[in-house]
DRENMARSE-349330 format. One record per residue (C-alpha): x, y negated, z negated; residue in one letter; residue number from 1. Coordinates in steps of 0.5 Angstrom, whole numbers, plus 500, padded with zeros to 3 digits. Layout:
+-----+-----+-----+------+-----+
:   u :   v :   w : type : seq :
+-----+-----+-----+------+-----+
:   X :   Y :   Z :    A : NUM :
...
+-----+-----+-----+------+-----+
***
This chain:
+-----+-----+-----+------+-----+
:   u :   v :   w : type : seq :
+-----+-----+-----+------+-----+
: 500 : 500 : 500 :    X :   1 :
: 503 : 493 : 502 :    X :   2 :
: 504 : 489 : 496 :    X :   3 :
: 501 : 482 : 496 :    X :   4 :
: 499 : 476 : 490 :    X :   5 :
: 494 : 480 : 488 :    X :   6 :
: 498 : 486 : 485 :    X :   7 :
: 502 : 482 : 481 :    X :   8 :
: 498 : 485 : 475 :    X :   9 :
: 500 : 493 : 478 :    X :  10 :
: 507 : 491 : 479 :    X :  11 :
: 508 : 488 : 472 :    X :  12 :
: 505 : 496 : 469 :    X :  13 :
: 511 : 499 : 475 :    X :  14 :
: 516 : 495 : 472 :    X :  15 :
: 514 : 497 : 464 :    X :  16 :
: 513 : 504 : 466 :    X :  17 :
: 521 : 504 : 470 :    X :  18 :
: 523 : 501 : 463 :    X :  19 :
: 519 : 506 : 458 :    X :  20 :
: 520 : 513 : 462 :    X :  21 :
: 527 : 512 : 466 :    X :  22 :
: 531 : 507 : 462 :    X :  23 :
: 531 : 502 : 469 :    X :  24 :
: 531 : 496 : 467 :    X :  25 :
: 530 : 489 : 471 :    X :  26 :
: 539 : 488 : 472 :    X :  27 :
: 539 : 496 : 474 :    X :  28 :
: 534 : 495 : 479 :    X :  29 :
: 537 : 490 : 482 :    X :  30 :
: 544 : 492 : 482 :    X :  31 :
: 540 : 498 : 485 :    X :  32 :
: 538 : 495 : 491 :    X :  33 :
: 543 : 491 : 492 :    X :  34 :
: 548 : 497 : 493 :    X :  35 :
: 542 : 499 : 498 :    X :  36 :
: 542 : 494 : 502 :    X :  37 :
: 550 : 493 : 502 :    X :  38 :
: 551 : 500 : 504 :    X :  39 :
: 547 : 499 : 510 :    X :  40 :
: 549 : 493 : 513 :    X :  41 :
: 544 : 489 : 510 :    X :  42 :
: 543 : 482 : 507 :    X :  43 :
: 544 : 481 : 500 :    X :  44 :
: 536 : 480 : 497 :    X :  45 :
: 535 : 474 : 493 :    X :  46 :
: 532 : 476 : 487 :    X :  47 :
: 535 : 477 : 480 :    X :  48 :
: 534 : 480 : 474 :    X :  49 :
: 530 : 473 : 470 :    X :  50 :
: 525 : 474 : 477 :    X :  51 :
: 523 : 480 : 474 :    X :  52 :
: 523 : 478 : 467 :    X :  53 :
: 518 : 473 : 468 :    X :  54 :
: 513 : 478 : 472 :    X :  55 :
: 514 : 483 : 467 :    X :  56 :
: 512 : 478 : 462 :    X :  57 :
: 506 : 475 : 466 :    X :  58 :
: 509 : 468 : 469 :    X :  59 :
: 507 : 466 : 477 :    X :  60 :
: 512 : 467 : 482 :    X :  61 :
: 512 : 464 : 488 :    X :  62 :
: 517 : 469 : 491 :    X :  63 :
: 513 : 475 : 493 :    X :  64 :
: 517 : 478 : 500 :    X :  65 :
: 522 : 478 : 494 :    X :  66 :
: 517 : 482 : 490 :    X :  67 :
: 514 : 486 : 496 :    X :  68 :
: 522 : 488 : 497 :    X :  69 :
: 523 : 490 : 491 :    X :  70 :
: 516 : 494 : 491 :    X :  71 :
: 517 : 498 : 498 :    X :  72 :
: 524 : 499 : 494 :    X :  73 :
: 520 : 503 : 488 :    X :  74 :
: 515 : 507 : 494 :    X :  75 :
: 521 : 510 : 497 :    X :  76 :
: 525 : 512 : 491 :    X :  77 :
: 524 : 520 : 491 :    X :  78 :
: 525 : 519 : 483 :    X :  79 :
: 521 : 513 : 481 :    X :  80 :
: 515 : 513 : 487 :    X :  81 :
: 512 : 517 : 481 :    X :  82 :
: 509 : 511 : 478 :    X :  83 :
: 505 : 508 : 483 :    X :  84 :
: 500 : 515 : 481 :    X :  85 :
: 496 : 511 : 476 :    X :  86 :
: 498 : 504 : 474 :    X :  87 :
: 491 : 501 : 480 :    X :  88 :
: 487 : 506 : 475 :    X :  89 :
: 483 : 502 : 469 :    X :  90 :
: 485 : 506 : 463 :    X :  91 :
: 478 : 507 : 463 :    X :  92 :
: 477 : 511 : 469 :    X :  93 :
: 484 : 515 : 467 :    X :  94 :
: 482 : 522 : 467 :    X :  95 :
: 483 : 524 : 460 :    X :  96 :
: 490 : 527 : 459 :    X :  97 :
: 493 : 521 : 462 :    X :  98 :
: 489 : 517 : 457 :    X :  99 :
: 491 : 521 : 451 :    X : 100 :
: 498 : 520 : 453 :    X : 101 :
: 498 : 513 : 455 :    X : 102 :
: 494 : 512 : 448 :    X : 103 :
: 500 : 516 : 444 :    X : 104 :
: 506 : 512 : 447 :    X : 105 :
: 503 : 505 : 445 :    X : 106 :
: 502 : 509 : 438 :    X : 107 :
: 508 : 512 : 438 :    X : 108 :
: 513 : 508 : 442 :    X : 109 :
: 519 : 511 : 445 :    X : 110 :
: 524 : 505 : 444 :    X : 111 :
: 522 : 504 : 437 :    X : 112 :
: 528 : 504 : 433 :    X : 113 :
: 530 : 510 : 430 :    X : 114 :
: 527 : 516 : 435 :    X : 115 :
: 533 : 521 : 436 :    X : 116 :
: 529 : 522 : 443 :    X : 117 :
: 526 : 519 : 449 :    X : 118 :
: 521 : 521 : 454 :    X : 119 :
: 526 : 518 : 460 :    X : 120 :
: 532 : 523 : 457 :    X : 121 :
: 528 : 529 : 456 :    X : 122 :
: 522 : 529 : 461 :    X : 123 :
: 527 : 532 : 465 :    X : 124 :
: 529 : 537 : 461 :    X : 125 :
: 524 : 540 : 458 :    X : 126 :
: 519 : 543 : 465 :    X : 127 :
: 518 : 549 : 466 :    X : 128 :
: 515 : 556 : 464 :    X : 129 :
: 517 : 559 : 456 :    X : 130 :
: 514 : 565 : 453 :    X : 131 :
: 512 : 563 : 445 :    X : 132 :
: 514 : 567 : 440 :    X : 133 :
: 509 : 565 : 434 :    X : 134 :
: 505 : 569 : 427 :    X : 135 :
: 498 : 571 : 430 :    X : 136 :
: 494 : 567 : 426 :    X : 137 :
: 489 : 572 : 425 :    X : 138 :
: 493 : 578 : 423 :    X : 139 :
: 493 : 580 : 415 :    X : 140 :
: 498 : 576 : 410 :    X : 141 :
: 501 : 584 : 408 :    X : 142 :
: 501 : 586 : 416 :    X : 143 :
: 505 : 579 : 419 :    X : 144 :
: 505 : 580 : 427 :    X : 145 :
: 507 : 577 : 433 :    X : 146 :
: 504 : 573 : 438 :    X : 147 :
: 507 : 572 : 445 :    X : 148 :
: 504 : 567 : 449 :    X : 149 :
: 505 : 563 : 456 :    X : 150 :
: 508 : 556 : 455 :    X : 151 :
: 507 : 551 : 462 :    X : 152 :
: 511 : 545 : 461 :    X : 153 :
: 510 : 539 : 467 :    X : 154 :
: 513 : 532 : 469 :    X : 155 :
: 507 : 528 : 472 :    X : 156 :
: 506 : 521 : 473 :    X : 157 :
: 503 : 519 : 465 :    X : 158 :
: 510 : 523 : 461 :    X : 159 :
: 511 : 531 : 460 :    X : 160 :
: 504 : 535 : 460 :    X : 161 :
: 504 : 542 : 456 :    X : 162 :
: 499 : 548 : 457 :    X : 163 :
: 500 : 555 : 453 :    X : 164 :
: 496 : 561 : 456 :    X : 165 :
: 494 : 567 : 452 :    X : 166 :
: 491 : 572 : 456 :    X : 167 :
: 488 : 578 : 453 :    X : 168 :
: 483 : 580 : 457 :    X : 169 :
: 487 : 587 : 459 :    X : 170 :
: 488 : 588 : 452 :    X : 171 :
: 482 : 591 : 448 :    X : 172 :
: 484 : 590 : 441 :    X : 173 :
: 484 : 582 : 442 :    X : 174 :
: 480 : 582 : 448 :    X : 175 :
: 480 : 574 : 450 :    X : 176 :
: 483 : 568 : 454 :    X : 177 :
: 485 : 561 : 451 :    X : 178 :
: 488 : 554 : 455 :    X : 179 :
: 490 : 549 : 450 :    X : 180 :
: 493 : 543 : 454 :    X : 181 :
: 496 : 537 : 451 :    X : 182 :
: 501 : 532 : 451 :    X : 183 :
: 508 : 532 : 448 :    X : 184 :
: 512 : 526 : 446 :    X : 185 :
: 518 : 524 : 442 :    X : 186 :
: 518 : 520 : 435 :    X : 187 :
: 522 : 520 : 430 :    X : 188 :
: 528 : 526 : 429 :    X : 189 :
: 523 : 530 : 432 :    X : 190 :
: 518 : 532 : 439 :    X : 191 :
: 511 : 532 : 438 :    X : 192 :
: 506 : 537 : 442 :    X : 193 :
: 499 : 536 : 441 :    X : 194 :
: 494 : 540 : 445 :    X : 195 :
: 486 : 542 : 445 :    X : 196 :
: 483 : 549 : 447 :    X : 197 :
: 480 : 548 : 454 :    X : 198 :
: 473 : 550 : 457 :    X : 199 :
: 466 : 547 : 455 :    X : 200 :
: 463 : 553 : 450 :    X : 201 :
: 462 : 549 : 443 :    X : 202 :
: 467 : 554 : 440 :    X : 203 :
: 473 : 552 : 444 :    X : 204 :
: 475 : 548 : 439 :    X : 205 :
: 483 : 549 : 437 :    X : 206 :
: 486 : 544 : 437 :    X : 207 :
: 495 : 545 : 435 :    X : 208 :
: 500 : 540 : 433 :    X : 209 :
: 507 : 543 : 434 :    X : 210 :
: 513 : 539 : 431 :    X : 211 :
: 520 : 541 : 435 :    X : 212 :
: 526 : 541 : 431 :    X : 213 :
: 531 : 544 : 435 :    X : 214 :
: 532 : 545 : 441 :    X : 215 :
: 539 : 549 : 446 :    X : 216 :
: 541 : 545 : 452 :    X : 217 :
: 545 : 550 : 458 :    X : 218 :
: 546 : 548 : 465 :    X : 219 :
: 542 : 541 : 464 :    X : 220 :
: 536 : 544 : 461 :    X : 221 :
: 532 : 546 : 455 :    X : 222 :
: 533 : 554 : 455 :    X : 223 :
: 530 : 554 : 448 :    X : 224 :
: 526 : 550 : 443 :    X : 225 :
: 523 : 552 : 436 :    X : 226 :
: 519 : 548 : 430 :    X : 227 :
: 513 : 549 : 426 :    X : 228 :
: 505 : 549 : 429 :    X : 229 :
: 499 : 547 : 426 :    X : 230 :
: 491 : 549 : 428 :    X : 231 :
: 485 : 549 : 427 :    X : 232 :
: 478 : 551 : 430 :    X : 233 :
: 471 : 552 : 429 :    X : 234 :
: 473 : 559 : 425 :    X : 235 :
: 479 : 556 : 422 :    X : 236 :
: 484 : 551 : 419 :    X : 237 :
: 491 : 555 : 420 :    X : 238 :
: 497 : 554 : 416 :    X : 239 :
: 503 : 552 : 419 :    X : 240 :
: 508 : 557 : 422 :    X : 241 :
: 515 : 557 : 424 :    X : 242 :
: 514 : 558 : 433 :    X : 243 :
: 520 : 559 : 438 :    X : 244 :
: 520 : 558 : 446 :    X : 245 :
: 526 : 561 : 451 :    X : 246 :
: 525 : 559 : 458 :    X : 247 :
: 523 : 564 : 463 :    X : 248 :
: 520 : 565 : 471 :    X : 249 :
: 516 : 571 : 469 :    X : 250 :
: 508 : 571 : 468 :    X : 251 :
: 507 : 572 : 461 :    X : 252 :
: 503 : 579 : 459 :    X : 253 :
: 500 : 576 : 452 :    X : 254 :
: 502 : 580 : 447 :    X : 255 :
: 502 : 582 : 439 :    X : 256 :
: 508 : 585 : 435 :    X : 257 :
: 512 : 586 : 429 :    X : 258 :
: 516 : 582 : 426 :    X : 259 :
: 522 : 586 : 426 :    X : 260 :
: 520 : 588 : 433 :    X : 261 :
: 521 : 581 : 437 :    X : 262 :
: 527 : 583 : 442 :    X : 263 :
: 531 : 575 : 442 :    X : 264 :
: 535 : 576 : 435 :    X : 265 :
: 536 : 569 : 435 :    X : 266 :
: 527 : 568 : 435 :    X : 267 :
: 527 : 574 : 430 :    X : 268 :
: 531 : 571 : 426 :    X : 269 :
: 528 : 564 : 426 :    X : 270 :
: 521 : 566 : 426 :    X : 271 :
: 522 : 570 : 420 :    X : 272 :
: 526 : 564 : 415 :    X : 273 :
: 522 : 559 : 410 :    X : 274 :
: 519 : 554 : 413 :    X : 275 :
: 521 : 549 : 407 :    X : 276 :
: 528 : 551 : 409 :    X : 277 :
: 528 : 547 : 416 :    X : 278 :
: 522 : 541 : 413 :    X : 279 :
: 525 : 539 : 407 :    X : 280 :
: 531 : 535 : 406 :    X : 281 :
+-----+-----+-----+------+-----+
***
């Protein structure tokens, strides 16, 4: 879409999303562009980084085939074109995870001073698929098992996007399908997820809290990340328990096991170790 007066208001939101998500700001953008431009023979642009300041901070400009450069600059780019998928939508017709999302990272800033992590840092990081070790909630305190569920991880337009798939329905002991799907985020030392069960039955009611205070880096991904979940739903309030996730690319079977029968010894090891120990200091 051509760039015009009357998208100074959209510009202003891509250029606060470049900020927030990848860590561009305006002198790296127009660094950026002016090395484009020279490695191609072009003139230098005659736009500077107090230009875009005083459009980020709402002030008119008179400069608008600067901007309309700096704008088809952005479109283009194979990493931050991205931004353009949501900005034109009022919040309200947002579709509802990206309006959780959009509402948690204007609660919990990612710049607030303090945060270990930030979403431009590890949103590349984290995508992929996970296979979740975790207690079945529902198994006797005596008889503690394991549950083994899908973990999906997505980068999309509005941050990082989690799904955990537990199909059961070849399994006639724990014969059921549950989709949670939420947001994650970063505040603090620590990265949140938060999800809700999803389908339009009155009794798909989970809602989780994870809190992820651990995490292996290897070949610039996260190969492994672990930390404490919390539940609830209709039927229940869960008390927390200690889950891990290793990245695969295999479809997760879901299933239930010992404790003593999980076959990652370091999730083994993990799972079976007081919660307290890791929360308190």
């Amino acid at each position: 879409m051509p760039f015009d007066r009357t998208r100074l208001g959209t510009f202003r939101e891509i250029l606060r999303r470049l900020a927030d998500d990848y860590g561009v700001t305006s002198e790296k953008l127009v660094n950026e562009i002016a090395d484009e431009r020279s490695a191609k023979g072009l003139s230098h642009l005659h736009v500077s980084r107090s230009l875009l300041d005083r459009v980020k901070t709402g002030k008119n400009t008179r400069k608008i085939i600067e901007l309309g450069e700096i704008w088809d600059y952005v479109a283009a780019h194979p990493r931050y074109r991205v931004v353009f998928d949501a900005p034109e939508a009022a919040p309200t017709t947002l579709p509802p995870d990206a309006a959780l999302a959009e509402a948690i990272r204007r609660f919990f800033p990612e710049n607030r001073e303090g945060n270990t992590y930030h979403l431009r840092d590890i949103r590349g990081l984290f995508v992929g698929r996970y296979a979740m070790y975790r207690p079945l909630w529902r198994s006797a305190p005596d008889n503690p098992l394991i549950q083994i569920s899908q973990i999906d991880i997505t980068d999309t337009a509005y941050g990082l996007q989690i799904a955990e798939i537990q199909d059961f329905t070849k399994d006639i002991t724990y014969f059921y399908y549950q989709k949670d799907e939420g947001v994650m985020f970063p505040y603090g030392k620590y990265i949140y997820f938060m999800t809700k069960e999803m389908g339009g039955d009155p009794d798909q009611s989970a809602v989780k809290l994870g809190v992820i205070d651990g995490l292996l880096r290897a070949q610039g991904l996260v190969q492994s990340f672990h930390g404490v979940l919390f539940g609830s739903s209709n039927l229940y309030i869960y008390p927390a328990a200690r889950f891990f996730c290793r990245r695969t690319t295999e479809e997760i079977k879901a299933d239930v096991m010992r404790e003593d029968s999980i076959p990652i010894r370091e999730a083994r090891q993990y799972l079976m170790s007081p919660i307290l120990s890791t929360l308190l200091p």
